[in-house]
N, C-alpha and C positions, 0 to 999 in steps of 0.2 A: 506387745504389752511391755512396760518396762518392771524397773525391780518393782516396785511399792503394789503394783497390780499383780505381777506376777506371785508376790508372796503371799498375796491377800486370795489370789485362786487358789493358789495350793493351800492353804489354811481353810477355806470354802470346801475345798474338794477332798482336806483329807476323815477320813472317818470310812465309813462302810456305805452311804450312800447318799446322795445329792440332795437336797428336798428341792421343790418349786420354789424357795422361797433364794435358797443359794445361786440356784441358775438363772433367775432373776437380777440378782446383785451381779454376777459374771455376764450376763448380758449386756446390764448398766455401766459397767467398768469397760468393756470394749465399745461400746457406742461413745461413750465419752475420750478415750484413748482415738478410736476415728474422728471425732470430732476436732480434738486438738491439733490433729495431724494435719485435717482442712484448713486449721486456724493458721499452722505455721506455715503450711501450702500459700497461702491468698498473703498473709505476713510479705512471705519472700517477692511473692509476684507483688504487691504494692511498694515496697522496695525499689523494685528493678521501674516499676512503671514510672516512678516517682523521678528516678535518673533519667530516664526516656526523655519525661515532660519536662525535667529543666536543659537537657542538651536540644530540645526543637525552639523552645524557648531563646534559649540562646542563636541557634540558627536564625530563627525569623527576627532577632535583633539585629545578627549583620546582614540578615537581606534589603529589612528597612532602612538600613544607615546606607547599604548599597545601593538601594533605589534611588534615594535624595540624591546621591552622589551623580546617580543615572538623568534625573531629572535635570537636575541643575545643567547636566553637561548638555544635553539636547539642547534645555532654554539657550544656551552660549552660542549654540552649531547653529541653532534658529536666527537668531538675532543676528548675527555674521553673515547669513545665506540673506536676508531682509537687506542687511547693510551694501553685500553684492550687489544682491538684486536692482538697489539703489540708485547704486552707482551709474549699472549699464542703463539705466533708463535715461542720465543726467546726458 
């Protein structure tokens, strides 16, 4: 619980006894307090996913510049092994 909730249960709790209506509000104040804690939980992991997704991002950009790069060199090795080929038939 932090300050603001914490002071607000001990102001709830103090007197001589609790009503239904105070343990209700001390209910509401830690369901909300869990709540937030989830909020900043998923916060942090969207975060970290969000870096994830642009470092694969990035990845699969020098894969595709590496593939053309791949591509092209094959077409080269092809058309040489054709041009070979050519030759010994001539």
């Amino acid at each position: 619980m932090n300050n603001k909730g914490q002071l607000l249960a001990f102001y709830l709790l103090s007197g001589s006894q609790r009503t239904m209506e105070q343990a209700a509000i001390c209910e509401a104040l830690q369901r909300i307090e869990a709540a937030l804690a989830r909020v900043e939980g998923a916060t942090r992991q969207a975060v970290d996913l969000r870096g994830r997704h642009e470092a694969l991002i990035e990845q699969h950009e020098a894969l595709a510049t590496r593939h053309v790069t791949l591509k092209s060199s094959v077409e080269q090795s092809l058309s040489r092994i054709d041009g070979l080929i050519g030759q010994a038939d001539k």
